[in-house]
Backbone as numpy.savetxt, mean C-alpha at the origin, in Angstrom:
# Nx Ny Nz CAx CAy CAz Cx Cy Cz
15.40 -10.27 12.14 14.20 -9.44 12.26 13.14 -9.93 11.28
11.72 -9.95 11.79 11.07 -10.71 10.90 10.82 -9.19 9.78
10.02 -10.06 8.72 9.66 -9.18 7.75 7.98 -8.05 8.08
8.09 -7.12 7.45 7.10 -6.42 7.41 6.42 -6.85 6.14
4.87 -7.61 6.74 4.01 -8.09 5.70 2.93 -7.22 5.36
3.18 -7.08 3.94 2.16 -5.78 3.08 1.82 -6.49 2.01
0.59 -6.26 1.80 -0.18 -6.68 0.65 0.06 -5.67 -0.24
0.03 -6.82 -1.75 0.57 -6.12 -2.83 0.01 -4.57 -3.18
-1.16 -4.13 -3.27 -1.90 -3.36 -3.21 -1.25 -2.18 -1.86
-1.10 -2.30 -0.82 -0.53 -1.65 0.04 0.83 -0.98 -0.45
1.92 -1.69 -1.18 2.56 -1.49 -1.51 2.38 -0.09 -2.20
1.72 0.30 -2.92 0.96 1.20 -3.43 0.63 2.52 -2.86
-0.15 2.17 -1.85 -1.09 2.68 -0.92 -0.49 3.74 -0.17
0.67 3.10 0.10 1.50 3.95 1.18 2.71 5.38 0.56
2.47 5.38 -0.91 2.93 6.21 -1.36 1.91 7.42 -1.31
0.45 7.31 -1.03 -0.40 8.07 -1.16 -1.20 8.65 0.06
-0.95 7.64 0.98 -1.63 8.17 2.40 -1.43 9.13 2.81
-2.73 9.47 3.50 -2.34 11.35 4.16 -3.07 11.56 4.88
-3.34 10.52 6.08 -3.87 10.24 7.21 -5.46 10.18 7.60
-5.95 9.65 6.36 -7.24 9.11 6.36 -7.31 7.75 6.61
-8.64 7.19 6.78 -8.72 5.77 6.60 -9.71 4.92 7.49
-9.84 4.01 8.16 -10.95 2.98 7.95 -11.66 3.27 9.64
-10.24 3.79 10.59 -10.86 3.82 12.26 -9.36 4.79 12.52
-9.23 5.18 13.70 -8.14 5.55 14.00 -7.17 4.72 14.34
-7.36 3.56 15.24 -6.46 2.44 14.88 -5.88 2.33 13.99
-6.59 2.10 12.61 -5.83 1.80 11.28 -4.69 2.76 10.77
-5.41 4.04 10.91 -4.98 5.18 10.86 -3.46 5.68 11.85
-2.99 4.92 12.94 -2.38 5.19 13.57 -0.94 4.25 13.05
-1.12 2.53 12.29 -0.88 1.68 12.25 -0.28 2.11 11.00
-1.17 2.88 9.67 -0.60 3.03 8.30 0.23 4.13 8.52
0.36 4.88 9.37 1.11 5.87 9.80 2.43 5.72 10.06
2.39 4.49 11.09 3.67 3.87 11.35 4.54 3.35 9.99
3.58 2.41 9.41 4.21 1.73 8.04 4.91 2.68 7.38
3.50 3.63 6.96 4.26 4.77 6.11 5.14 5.60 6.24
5.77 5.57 7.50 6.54 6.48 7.76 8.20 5.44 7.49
8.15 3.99 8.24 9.12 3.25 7.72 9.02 3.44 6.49
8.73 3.12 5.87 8.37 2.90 4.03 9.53 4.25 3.73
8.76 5.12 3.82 9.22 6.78 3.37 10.76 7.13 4.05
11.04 6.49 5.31 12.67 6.44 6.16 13.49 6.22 4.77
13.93 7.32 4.21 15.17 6.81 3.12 16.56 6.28 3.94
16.16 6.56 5.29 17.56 5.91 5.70 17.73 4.56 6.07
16.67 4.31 6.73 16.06 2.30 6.98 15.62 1.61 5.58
16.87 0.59 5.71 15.59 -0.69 4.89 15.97 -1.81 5.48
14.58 -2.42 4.85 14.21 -3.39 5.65 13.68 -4.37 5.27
13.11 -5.96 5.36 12.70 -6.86 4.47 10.97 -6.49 4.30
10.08 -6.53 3.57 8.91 -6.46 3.65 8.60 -7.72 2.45
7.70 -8.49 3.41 7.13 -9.79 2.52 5.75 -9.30 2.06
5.84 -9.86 0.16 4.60 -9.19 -0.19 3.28 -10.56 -0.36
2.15 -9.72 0.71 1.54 -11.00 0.41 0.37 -10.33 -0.59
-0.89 -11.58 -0.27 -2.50 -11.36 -0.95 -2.89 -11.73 -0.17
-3.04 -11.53 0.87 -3.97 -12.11 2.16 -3.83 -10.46 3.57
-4.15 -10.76 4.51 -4.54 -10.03 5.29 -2.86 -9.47 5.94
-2.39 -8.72 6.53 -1.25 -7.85 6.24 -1.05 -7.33 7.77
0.06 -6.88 8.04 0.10 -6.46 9.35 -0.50 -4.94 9.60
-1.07 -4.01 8.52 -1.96 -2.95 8.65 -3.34 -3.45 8.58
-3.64 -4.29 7.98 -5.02 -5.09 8.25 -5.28 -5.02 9.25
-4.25 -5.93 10.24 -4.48 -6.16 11.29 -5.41 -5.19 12.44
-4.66 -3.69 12.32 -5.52 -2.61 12.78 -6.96 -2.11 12.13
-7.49 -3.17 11.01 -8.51 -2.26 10.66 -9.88 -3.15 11.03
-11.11 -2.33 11.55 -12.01 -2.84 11.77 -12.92 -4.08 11.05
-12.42 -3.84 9.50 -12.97 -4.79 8.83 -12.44 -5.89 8.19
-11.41 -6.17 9.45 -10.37 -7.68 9.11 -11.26 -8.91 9.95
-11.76 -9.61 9.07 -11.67 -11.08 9.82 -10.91 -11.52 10.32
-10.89 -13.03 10.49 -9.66 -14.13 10.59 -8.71 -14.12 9.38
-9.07 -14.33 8.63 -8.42 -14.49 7.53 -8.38 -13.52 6.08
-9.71 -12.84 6.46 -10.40 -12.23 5.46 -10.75 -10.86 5.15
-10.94 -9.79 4.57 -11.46 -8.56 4.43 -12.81 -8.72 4.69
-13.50 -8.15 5.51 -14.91 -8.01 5.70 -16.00 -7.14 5.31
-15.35 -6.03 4.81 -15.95 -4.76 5.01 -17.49 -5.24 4.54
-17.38 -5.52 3.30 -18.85 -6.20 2.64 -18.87 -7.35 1.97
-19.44 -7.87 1.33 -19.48 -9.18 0.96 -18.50 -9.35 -0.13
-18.31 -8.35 -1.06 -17.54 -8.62 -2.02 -15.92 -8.09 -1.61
-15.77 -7.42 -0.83 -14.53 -6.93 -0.15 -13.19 -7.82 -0.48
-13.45 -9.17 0.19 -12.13 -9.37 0.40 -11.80 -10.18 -1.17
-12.67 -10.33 -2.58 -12.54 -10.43 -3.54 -11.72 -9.39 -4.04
-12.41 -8.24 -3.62 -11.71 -6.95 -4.46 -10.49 -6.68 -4.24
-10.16 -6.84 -3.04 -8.63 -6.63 -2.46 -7.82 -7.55 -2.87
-7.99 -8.69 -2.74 -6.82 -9.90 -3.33 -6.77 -9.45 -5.01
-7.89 -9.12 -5.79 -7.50 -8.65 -7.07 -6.54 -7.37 -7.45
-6.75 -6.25 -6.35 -5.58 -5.59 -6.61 -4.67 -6.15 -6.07
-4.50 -6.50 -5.16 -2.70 -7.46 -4.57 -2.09 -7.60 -5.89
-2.98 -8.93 -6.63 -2.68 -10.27 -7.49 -2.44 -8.92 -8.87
-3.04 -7.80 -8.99 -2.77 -7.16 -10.32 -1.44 -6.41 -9.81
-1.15 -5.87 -8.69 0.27 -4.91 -8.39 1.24 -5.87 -8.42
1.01 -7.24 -7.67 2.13 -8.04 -7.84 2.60 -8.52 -9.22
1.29 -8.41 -10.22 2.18 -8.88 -11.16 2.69 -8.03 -11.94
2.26 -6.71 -11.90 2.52 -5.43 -12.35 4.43 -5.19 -12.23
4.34 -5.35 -10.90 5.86 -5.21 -10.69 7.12 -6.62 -10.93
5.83 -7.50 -11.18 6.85 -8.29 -11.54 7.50 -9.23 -10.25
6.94 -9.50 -9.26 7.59 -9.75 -8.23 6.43 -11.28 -7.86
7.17 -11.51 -6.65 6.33 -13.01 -6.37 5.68 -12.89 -5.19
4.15 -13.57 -5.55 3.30 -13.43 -4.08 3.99 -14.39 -2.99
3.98 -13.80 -1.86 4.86 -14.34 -0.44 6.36 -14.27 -0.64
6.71 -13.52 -1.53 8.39 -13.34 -1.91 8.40 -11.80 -0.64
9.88 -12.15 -0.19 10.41 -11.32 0.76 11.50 -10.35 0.16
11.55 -9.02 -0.25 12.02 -8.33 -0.72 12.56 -6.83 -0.02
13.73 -6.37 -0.38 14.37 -5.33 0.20 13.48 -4.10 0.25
12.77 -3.27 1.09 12.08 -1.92 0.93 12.65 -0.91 -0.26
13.81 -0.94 -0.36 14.48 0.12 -1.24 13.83 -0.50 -3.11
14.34 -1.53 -2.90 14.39 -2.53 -4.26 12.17 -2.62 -4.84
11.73 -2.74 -3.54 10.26 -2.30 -4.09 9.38 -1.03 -4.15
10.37 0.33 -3.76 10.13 1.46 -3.90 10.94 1.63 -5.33
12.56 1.11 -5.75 12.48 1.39 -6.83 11.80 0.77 -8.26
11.12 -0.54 -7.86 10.10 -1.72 -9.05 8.92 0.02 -9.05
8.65 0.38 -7.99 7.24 1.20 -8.15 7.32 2.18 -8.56
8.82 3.09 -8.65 9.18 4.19 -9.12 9.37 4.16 -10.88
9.76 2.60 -11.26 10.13 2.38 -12.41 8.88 1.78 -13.58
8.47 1.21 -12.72 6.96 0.53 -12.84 5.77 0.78 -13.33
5.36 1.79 -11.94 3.82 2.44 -11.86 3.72 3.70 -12.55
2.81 3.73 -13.46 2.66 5.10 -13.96 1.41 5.76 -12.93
1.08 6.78 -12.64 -0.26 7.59 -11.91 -1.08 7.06 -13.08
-1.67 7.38 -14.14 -2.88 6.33 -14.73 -2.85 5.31 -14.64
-2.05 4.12 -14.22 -1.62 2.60 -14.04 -2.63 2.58 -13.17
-3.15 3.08 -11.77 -3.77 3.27 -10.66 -5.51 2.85 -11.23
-5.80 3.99 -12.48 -6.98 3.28 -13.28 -7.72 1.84 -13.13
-6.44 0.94 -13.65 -6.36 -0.43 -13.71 -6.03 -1.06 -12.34
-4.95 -1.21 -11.81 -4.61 -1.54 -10.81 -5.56 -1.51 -9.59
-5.17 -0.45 -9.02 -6.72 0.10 -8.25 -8.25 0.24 -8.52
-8.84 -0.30 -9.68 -9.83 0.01 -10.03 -11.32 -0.33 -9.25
-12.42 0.98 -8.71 -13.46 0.40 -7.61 -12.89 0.80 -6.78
-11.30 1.33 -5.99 -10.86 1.35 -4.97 -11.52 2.74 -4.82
-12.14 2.72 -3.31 -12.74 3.81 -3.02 -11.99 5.32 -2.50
-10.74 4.76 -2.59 -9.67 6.07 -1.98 -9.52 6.72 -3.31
-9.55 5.75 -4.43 -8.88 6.50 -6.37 -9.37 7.91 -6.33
-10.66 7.84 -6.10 -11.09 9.42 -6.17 -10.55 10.26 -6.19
-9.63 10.65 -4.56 -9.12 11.51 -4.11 -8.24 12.20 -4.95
-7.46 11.18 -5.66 -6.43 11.92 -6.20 -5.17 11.55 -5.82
-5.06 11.23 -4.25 -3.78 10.70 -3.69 -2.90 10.12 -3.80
-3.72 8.99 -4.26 -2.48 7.80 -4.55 -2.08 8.25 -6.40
-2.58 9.10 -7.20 -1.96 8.71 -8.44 -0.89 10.13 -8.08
-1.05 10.99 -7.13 0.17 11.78 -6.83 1.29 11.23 -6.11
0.84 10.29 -5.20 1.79 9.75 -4.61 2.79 8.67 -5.31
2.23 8.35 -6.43 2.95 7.30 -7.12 3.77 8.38 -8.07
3.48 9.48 -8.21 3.99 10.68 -9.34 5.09 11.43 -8.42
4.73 10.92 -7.24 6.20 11.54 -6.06 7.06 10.46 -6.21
6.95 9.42 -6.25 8.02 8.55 -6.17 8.88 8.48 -7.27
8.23 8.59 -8.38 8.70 8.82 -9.75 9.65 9.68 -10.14
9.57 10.90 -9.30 10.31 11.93 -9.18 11.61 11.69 -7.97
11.46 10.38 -7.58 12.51 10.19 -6.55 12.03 10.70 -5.17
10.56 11.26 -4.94 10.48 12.06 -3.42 9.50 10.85 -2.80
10.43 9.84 -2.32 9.84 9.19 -1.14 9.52 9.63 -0.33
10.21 10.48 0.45 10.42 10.63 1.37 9.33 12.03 1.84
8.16 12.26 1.25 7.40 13.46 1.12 6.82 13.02 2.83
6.38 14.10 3.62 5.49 14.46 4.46 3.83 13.50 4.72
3.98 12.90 5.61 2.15 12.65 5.80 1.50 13.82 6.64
0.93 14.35 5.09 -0.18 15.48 5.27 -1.16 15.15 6.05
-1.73 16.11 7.04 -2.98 15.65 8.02 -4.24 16.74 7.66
-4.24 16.70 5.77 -5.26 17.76 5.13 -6.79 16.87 5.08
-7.09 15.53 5.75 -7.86 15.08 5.87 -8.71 14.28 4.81
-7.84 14.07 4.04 -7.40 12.92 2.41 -6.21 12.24 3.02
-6.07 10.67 2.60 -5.69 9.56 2.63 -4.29 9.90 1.74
C-alpha cells in the first residue's frame, strides 16, 4: 500500500482541524486524512514531505509543484514543513508509522511550540491547532471533527 504523503506542517494541522478551510474540496479531502490520522485502530505508513501533499492536492491554491495562494505562499509553507520536521526530529521524505508520528507530536509539540512553528499561519488565530496539539498530549487522538465552523 503506498504511503499517505503529508507535509511536515500538516502533520500538525490535522490534530486541529474542525472543518474549515481553503474550498470544500479541500475541506472534504482533510476530512478524510483527519479522520485516518485520528482511527486509533488503523496505522498506516505516511511519508513526510516539504513539497505539495496529497491534501494539497484538493486545494485551490496548488500549482504543479507549488503553493500558490500568493506570491510568498509556497515560501511560507515549506518553512513550516522544514521547522516541524526538524522539531520532531524526523527526515524530510522519510516514511514513517502513523502511530510513531502521533506519538514524536504528543511527546514533542508543546501548544506554545505552534508560536514558532506555525508562525504567520493564518489558521494560529483560532486557537485550534494549539488545542489540538494539547489533545494529543493528553493521549485524545482520537477527539471528534467539530463542524463549529473553525478549522
Amino acid at each position: 500500500m503506498k504511503p499517505l504523503r503529508l507535509r511536515g506542517h500538516h502533520l500538525l494541522c490535522v490534530h486541529g482541524f474542525r472543518g474549515m478551510g481553503y474550498s470544500p474540496a479541500f475541506v472534504e479531502k482533510m476530512r478524510e486524512v483527519v479522520a485516518k490520522i485520528r482511527d486509533e485502530e488503523q496505522d498506516f505508513l505516511i511519508q513526510v514531505v516539504a513539497a505539495l501533499d496529497d491534501a494539497c492536492m484538493a486545494c485551490p491554491h496548488h500549482g504543479e509543484t507549488t503553493c500558490q495562494a500568493a506570491p510568498d505562499s509556497n515560501e511560507h509553507v515549506l518553512s513550516m514543513d522544514q521547522k516541524v520536521i526538524r522539531h520532531l526530529g524526523i527526515e524530510e521524505n522519510g516514511v514513517y508509522l502513523k502511530s510513531e508520528l502521533v506519538q514524536r507530536t504528543a511527546q514533542k509539540v508543546r501548544p506554545d511550540d505552534l508560536d514558532y512553528l506555525c508562525a504567520n499561519c493564518s489558521w494560529l488565530p483560532y486557537g485550534v491547532c494549539k488545542e489540538g496539539i494539547a489533545n494529543v498530549q493528553r493521549g485524545n487522538v482520537a477527539q471528534k471533527i467539530e463542524e463549529d465552523g473553525r478549522r
